[in-house]
N, CA, C and O atoms as a GROMACS GRO file, in nm:
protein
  552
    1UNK      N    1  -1.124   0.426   2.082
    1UNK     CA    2  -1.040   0.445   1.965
    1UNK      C    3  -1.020   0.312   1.892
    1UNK      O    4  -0.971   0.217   1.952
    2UNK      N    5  -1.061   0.301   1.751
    2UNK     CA    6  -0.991   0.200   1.651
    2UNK      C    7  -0.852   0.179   1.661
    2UNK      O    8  -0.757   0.252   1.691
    3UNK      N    9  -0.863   0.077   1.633
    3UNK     CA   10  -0.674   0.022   1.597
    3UNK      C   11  -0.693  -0.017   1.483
    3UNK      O   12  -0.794  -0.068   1.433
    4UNK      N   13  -0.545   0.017   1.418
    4UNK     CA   14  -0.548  -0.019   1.247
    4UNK      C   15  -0.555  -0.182   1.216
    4UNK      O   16  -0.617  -0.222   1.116
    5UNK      N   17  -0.502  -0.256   1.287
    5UNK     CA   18  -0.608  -0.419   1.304
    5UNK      C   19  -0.707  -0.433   1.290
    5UNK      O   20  -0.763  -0.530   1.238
    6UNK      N   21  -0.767  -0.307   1.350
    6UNK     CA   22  -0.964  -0.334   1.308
    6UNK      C   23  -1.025  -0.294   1.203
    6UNK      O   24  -1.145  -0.320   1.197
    7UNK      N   25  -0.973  -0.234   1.110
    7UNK     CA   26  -1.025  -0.145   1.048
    7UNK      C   27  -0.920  -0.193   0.867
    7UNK      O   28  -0.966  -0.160   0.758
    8UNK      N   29  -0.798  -0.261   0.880
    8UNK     CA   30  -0.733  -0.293   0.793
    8UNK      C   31  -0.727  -0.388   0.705
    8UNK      O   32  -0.704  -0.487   0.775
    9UNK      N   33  -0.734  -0.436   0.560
    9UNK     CA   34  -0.708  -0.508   0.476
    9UNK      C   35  -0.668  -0.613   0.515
    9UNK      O   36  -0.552  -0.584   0.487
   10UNK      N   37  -0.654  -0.756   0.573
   10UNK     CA   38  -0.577  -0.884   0.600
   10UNK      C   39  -0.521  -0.960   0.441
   10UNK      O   40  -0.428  -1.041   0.433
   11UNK      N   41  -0.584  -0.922   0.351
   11UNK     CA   42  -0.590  -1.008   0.262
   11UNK      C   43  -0.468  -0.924   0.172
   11UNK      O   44  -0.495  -0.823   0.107
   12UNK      N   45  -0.355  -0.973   0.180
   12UNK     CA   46  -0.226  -0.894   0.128
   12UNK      C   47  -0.184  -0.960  -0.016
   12UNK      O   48  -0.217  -1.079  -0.023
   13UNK      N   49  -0.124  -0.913  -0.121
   13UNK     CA   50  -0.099  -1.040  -0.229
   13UNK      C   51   0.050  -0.955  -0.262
   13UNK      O   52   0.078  -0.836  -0.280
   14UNK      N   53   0.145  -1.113  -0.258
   14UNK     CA   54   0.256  -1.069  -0.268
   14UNK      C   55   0.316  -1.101  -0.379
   14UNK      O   56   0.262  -1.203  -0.422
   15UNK      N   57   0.448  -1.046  -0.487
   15UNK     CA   58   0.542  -1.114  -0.555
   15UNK      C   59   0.702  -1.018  -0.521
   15UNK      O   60   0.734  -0.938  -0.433
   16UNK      N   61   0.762  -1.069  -0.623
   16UNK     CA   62   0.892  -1.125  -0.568
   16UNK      C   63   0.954  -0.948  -0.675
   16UNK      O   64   0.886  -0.874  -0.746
   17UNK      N   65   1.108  -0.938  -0.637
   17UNK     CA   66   1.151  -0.851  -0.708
   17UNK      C   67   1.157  -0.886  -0.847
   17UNK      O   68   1.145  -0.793  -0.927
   18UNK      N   69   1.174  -1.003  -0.893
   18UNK     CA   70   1.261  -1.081  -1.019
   18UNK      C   71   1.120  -1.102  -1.089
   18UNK      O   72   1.112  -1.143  -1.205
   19UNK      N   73   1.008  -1.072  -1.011
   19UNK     CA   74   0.850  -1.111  -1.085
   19UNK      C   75   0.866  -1.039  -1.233
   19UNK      O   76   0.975  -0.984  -1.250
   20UNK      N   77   0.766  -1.033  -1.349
   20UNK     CA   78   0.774  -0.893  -1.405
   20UNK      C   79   0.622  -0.848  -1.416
   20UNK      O   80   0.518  -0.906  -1.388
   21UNK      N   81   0.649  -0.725  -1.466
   21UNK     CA   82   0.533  -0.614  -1.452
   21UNK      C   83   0.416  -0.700  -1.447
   21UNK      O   84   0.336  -0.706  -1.355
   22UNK      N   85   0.414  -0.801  -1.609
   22UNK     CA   86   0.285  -0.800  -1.676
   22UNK      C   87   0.203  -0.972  -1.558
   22UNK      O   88   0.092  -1.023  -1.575
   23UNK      N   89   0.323  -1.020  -1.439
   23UNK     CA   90   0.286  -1.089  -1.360
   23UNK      C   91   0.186  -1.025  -1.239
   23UNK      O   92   0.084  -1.069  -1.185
   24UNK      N   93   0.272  -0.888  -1.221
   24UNK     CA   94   0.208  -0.856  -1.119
   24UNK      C   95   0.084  -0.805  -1.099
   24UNK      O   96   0.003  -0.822  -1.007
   25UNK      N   97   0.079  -0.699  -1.257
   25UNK     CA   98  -0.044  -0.629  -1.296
   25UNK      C   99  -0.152  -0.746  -1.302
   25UNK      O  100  -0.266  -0.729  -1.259
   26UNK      N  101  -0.108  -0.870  -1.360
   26UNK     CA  102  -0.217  -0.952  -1.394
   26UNK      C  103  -0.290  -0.999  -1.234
   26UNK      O  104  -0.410  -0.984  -1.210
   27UNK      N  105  -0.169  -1.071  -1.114
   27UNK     CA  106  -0.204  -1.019  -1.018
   27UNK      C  107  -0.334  -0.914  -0.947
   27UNK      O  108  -0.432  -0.935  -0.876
   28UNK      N  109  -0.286  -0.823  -0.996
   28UNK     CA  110  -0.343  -0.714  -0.961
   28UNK      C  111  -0.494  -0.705  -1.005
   28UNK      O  112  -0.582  -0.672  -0.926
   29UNK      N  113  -0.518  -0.736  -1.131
   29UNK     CA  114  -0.639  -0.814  -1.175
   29UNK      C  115  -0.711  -0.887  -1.121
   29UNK      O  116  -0.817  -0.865  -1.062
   30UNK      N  117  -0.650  -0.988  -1.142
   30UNK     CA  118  -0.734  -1.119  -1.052
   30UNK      C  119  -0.764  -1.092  -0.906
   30UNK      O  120  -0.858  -1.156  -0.859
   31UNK      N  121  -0.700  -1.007  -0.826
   31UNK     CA  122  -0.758  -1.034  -0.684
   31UNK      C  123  -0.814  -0.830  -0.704
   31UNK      O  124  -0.796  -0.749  -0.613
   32UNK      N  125  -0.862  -0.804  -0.807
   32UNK     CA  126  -0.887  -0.666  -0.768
   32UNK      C  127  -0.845  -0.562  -0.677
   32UNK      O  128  -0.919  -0.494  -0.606
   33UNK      N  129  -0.712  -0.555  -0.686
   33UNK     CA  130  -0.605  -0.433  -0.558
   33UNK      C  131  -0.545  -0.362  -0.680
   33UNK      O  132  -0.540  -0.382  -0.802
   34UNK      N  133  -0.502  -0.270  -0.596
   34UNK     CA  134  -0.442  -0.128  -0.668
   34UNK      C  135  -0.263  -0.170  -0.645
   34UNK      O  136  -0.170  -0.123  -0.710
   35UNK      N  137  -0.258  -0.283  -0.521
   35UNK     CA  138  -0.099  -0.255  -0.492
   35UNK      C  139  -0.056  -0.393  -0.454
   35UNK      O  140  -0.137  -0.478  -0.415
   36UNK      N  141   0.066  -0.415  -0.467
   36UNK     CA  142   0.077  -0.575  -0.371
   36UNK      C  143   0.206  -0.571  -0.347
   36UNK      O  144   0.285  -0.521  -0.427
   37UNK      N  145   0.240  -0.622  -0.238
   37UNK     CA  146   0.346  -0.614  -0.171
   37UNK      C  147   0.479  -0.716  -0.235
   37UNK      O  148   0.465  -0.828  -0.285
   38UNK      N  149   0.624  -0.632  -0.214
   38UNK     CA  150   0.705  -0.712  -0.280
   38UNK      C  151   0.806  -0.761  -0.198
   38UNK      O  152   0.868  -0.686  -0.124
   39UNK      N  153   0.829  -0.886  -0.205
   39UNK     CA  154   0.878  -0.998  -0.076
   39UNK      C  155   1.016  -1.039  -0.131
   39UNK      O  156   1.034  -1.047  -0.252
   40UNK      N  157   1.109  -1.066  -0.044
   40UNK     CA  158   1.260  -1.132  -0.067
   40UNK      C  159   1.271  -1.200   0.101
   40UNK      O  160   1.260  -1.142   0.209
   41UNK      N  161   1.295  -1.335   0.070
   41UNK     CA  162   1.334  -1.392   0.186
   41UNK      C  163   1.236  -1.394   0.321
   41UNK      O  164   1.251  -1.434   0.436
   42UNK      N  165   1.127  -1.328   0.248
   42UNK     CA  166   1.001  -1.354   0.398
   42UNK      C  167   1.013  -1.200   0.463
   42UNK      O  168   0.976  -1.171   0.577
   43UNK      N  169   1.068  -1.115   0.375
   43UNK     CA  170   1.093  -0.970   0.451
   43UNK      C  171   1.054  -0.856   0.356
   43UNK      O  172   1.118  -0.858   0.251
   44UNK      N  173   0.952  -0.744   0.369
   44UNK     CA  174   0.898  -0.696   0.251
   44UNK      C  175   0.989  -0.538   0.220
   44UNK      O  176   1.000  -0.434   0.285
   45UNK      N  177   1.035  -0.579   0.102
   45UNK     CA  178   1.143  -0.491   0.032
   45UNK      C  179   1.079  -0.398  -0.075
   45UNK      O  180   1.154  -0.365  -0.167
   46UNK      N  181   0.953  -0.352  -0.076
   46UNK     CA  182   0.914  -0.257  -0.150
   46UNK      C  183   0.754  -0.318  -0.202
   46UNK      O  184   0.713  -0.434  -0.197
   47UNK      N  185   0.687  -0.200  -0.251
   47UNK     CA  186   0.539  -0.213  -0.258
   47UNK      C  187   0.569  -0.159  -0.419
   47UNK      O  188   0.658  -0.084  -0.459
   48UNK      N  189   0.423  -0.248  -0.519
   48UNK     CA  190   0.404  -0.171  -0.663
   48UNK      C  191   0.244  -0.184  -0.634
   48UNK      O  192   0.168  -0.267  -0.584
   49UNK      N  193   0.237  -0.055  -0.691
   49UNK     CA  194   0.075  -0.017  -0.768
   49UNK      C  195   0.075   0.004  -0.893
   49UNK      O  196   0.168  -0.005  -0.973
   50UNK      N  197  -0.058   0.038  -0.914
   50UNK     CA  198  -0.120   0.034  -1.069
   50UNK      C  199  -0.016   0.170  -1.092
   50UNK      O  200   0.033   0.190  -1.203
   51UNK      N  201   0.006   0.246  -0.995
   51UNK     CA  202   0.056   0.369  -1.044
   51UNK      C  203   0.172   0.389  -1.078
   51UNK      O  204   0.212   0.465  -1.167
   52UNK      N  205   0.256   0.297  -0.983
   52UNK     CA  206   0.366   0.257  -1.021
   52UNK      C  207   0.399   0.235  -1.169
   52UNK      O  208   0.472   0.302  -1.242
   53UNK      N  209   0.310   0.100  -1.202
   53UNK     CA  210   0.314   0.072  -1.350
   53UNK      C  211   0.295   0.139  -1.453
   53UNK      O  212   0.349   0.111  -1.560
   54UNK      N  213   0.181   0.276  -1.429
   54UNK     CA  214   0.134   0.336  -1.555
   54UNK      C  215   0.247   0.480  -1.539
   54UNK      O  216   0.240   0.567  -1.626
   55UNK      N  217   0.325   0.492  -1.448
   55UNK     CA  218   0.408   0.633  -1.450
   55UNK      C  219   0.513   0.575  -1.496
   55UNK      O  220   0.562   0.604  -1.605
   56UNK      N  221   0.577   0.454  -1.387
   56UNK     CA  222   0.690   0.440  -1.423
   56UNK      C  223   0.747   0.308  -1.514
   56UNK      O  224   0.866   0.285  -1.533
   57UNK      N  225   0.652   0.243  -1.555
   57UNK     CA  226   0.693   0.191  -1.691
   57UNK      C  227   0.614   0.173  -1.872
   57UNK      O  228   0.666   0.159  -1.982
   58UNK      N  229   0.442   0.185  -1.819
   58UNK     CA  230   0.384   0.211  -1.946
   58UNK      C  231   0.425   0.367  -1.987
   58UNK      O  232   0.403   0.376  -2.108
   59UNK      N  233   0.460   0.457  -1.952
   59UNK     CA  234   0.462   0.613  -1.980
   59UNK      C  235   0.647   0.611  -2.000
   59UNK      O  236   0.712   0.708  -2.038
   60UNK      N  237   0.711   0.463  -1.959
   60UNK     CA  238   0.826   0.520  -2.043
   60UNK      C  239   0.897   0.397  -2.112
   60UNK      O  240   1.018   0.371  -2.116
   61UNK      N  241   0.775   0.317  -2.174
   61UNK     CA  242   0.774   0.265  -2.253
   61UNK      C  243   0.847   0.112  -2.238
   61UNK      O  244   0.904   0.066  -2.337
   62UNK      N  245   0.842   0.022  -2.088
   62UNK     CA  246   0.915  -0.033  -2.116
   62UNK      C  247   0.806  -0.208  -2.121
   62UNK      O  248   0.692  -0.253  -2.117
   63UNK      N  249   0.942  -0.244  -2.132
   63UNK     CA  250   0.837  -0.360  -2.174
   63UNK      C  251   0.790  -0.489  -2.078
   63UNK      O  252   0.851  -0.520  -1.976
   64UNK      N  253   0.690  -0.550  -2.120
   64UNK     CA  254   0.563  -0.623  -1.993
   64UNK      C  255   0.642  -0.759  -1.930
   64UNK      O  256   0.578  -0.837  -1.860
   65UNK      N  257   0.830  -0.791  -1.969
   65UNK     CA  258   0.866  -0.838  -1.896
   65UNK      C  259   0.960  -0.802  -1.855
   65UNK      O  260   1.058  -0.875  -1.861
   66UNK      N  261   0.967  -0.692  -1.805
   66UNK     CA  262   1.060  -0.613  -1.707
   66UNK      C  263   1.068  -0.609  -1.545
   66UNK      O  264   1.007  -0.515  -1.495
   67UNK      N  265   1.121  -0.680  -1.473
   67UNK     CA  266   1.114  -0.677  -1.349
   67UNK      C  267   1.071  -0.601  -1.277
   67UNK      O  268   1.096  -0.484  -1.303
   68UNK      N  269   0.969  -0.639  -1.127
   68UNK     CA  270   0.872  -0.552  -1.056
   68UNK      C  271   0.981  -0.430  -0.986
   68UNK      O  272   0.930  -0.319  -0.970
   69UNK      N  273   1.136  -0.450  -0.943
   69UNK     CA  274   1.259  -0.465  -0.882
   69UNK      C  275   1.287  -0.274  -0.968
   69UNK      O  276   1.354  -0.180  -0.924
   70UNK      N  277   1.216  -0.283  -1.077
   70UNK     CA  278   1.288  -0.174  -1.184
   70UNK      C  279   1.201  -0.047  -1.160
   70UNK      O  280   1.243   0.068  -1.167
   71UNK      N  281   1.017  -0.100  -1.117
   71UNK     CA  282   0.956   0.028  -1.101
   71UNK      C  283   0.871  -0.017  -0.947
   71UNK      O  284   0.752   0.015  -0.951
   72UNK      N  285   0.899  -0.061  -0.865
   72UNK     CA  286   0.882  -0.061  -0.736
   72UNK      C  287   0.878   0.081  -0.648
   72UNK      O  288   0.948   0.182  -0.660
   73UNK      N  289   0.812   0.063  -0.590
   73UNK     CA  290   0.871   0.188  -0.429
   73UNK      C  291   0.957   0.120  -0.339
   73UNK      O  292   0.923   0.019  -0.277
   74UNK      N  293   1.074   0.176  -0.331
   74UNK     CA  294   1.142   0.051  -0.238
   74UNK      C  295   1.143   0.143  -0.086
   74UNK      O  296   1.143   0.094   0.027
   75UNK      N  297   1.145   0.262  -0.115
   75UNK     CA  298   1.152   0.307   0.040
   75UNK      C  299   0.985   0.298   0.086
   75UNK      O  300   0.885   0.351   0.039
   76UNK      N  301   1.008   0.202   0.208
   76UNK     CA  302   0.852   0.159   0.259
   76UNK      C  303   0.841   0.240   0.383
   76UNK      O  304   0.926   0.250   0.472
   77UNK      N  305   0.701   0.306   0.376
   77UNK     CA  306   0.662   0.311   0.458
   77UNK      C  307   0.556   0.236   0.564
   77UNK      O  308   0.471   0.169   0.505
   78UNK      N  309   0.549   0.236   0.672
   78UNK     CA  310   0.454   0.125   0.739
   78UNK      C  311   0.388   0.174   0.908
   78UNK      O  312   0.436   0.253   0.990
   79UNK      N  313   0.257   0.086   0.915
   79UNK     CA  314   0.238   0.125   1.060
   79UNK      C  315   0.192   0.017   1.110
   79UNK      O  316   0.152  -0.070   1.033
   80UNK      N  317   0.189   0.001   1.240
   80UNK     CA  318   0.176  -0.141   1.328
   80UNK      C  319   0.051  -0.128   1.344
   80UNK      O  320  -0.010  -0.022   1.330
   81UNK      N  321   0.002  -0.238   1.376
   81UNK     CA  322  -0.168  -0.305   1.324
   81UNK      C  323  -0.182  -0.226   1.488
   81UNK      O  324  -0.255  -0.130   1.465
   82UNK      N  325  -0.155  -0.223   1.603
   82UNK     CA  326  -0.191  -0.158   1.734
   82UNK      C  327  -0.179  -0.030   1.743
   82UNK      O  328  -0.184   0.032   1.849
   83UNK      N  329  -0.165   0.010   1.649
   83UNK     CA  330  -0.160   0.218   1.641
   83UNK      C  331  -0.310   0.241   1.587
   83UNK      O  332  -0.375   0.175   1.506
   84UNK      N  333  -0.354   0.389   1.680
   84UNK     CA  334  -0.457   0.426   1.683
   84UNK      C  335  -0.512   0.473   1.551
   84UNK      O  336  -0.430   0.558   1.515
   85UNK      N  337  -0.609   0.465   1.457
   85UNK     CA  338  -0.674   0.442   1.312
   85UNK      C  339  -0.622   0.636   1.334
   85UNK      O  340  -0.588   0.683   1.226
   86UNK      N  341  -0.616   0.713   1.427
   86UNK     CA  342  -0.654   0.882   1.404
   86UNK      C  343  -0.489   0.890   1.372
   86UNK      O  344  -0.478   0.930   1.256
   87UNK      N  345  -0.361   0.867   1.431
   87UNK     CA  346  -0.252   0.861   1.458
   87UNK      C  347  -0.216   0.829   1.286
   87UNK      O  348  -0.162   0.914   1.215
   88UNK      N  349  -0.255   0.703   1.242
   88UNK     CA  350  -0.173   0.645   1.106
   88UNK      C  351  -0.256   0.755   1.024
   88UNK      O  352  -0.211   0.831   0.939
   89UNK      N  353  -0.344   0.747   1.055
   89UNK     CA  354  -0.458   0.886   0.901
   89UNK      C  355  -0.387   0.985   0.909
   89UNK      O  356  -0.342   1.022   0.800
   90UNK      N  357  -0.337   1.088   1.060
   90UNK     CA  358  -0.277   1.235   1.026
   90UNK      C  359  -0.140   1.147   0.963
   90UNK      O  360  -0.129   1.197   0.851
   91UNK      N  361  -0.046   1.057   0.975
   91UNK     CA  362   0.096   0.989   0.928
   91UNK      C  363   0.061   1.013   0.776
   91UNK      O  364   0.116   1.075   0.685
   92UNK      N  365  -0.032   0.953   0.784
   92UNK     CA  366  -0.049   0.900   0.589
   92UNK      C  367  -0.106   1.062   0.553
   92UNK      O  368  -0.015   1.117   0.492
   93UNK      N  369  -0.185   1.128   0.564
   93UNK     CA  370  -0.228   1.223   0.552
   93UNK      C  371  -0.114   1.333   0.516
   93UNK      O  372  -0.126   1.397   0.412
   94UNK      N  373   0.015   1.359   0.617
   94UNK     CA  374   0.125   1.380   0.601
   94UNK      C  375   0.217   1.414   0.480
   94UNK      O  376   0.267   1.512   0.425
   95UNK      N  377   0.211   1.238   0.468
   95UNK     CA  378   0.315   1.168   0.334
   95UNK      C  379   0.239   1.179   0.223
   95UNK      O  380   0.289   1.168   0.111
   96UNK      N  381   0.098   1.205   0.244
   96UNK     CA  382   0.051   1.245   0.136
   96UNK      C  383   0.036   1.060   0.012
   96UNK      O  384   0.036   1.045  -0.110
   97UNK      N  385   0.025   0.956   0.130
   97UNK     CA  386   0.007   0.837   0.053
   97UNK      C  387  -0.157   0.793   0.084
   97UNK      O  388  -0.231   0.837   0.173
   98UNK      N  389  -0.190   0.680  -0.031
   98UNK     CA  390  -0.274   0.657   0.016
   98UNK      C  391  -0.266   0.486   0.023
   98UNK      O  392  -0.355   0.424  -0.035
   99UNK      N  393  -0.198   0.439   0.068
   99UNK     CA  394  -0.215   0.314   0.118
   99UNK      C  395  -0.056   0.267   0.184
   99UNK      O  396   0.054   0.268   0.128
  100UNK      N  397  -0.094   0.228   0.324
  100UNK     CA  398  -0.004   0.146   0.379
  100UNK      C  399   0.033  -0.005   0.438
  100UNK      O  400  -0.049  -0.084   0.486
  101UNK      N  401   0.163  -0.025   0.425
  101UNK     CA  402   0.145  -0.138   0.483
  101UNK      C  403   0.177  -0.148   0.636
  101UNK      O  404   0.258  -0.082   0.701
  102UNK      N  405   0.087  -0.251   0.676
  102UNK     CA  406   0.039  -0.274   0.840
  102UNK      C  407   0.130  -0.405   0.826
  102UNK      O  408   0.129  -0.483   0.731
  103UNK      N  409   0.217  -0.412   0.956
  103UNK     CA  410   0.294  -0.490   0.992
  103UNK      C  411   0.291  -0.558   1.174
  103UNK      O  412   0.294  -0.453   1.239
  104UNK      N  413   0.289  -0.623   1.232
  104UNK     CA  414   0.327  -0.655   1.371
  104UNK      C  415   0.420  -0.634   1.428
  104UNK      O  416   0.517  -0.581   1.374
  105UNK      N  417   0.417  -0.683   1.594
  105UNK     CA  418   0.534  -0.568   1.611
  105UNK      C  419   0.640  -0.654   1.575
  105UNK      O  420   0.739  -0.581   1.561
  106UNK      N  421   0.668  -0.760   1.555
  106UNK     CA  422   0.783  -0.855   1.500
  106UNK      C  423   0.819  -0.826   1.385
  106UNK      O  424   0.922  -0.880   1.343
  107UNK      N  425   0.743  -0.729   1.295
  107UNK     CA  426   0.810  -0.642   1.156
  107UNK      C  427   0.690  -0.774   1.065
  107UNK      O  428   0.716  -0.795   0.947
  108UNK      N  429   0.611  -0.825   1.107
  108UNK     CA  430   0.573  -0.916   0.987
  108UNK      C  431   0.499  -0.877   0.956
  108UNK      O  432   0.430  -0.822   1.041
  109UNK      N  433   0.441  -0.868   0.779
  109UNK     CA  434   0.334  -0.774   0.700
  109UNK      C  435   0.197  -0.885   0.751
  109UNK      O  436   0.206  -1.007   0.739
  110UNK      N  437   0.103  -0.833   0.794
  110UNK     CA  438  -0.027  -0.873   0.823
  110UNK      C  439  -0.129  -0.797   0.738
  110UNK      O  440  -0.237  -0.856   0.730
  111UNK      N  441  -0.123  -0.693   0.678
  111UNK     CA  442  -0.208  -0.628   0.627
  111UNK      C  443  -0.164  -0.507   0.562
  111UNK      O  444  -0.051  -0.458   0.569
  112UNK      N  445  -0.301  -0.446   0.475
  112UNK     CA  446  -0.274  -0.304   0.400
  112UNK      C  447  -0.388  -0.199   0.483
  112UNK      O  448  -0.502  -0.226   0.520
  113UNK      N  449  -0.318  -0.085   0.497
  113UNK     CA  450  -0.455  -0.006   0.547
  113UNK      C  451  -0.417   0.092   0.420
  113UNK      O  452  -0.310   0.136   0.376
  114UNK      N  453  -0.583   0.109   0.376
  114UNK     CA  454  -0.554   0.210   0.236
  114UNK      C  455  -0.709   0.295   0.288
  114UNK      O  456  -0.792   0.260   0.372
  115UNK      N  457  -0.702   0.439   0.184
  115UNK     CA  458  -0.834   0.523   0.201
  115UNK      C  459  -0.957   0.423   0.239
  115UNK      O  460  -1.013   0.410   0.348
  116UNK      N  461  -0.977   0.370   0.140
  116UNK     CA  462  -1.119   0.266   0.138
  116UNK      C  463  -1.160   0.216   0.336
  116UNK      O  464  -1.263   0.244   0.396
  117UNK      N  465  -1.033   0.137   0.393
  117UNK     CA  466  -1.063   0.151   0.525
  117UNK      C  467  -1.103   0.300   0.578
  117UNK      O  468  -1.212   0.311   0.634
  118UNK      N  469  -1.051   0.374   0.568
  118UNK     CA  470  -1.043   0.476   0.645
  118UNK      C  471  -1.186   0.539   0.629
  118UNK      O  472  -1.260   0.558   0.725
  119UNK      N  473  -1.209   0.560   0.536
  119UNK     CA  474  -1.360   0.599   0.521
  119UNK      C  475  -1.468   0.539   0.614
  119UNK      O  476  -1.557   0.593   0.679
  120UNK      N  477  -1.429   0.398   0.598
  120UNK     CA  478  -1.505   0.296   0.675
  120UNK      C  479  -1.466   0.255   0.820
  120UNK      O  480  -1.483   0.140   0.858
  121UNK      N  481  -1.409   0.356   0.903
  121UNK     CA  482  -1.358   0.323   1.029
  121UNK      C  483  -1.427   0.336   1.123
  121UNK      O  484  -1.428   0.262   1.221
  122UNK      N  485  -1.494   0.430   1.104
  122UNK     CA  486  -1.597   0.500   1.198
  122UNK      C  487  -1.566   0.594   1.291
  122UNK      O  488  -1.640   0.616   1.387
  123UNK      N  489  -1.445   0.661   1.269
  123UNK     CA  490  -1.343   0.766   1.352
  123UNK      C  491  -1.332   0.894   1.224
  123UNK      O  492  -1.248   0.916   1.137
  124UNK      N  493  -1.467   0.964   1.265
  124UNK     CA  494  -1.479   1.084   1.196
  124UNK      C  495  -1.376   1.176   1.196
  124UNK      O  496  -1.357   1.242   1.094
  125UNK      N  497  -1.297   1.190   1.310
  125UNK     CA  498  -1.188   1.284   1.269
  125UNK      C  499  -1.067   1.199   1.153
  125UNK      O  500  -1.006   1.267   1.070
  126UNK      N  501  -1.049   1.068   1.160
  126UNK     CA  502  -0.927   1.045   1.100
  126UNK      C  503  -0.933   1.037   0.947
  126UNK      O  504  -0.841   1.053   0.866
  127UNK      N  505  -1.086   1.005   0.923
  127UNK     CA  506  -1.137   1.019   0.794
  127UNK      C  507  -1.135   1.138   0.693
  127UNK      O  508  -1.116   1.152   0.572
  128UNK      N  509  -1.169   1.238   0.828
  128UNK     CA  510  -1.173   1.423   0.746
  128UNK      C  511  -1.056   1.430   0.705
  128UNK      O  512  -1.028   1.440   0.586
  129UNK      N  513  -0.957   1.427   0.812
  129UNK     CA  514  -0.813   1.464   0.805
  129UNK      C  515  -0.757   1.402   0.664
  129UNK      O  516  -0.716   1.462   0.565
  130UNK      N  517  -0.768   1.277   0.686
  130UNK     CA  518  -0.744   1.197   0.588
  130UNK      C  519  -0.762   1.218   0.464
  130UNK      O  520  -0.671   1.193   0.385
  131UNK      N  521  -0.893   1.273   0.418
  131UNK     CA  522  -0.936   1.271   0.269
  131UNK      C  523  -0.873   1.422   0.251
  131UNK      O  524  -0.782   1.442   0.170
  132UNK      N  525  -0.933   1.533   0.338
  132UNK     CA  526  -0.840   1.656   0.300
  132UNK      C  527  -0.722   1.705   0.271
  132UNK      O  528  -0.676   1.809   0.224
  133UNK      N  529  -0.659   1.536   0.338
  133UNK     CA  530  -0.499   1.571   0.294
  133UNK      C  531  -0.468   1.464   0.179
  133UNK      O  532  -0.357   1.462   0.126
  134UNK      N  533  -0.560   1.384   0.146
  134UNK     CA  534  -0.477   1.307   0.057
  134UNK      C  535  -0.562   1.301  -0.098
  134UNK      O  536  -0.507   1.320  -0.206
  135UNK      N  537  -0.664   1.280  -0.084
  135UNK     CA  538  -0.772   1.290  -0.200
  135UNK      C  539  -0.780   1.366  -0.233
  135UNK      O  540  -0.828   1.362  -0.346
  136UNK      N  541  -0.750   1.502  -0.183
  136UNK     CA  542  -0.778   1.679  -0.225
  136UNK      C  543  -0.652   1.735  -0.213
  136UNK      O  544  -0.638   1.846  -0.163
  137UNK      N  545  -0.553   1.665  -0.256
  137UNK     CA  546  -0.423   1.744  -0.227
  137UNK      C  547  -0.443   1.906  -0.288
  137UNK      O  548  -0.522   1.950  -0.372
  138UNK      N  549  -0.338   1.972  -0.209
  138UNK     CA  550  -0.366   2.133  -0.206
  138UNK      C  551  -0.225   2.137  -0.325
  138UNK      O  552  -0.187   2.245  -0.371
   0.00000   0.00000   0.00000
């Protein structure tokens, strides 16, 4: 069995609540990710994506220096880099997300596991499960 350590994102990019949008998106640019994690005090207090940005502030109009803090996900979900790759796919599969953040067991963010791993895990069941529940929502 994979562990989500093996199979997960290391390369995490973080900003702050007080950042604004048009920092993070640009962010988001430059290192080519969909999401980046949002940090206070060395402790991660909520995740933004592209989706974040285009639902909840280009679609209601606000403007490109508006704090990350305003259209964030603040309730996080997460799984520890030593949980089995089949275990976090049916989790995420579940919640119906497609990217999480991977943490240690000391709570510290080490990584993202998103679809793109999962495809590439080499654990045919966690992959099926995975895309049927999240890429093909019913």
């Amino acid at each position: 069995m994979k562990r989500v350590g093996d199979v997960m994102t290391g390369d995490v990019f973080l900003v702050t609540p007080e950042q604004t949008i048009a920092e993070a998106a640009l962010l988001m640019r430059e290192k080519d990710v969909g999401s980046v994690a949002v940090h206070r005090d060395d402790k991660l207090v909520g995740m933004l994506t592209d989706r974040d940005i285009a639902v909840r502030a280009v679609a209601e109009n606000l403007a490109p220096a508006t704090p990350v803090q305003q259209v964030m996900s603040g309730e996080i979900k997460y799984c520890f880099e030593d949980q089995d790759v089949d275990e976090v796919a049916a989790n995420m599969a579940e919640l119906e997300i497609r990217r999480l953040p991977v943490v240690n067991r000391d709570k510290r963010l080490v990584g993202i596991i998103a679809l793109s791993n999962m495809a590439f895990s080499e654990e045919p069941d966690s992959t099926t499960v995975y895309l049927e529940a999240v890429a093909c929502p019913h």
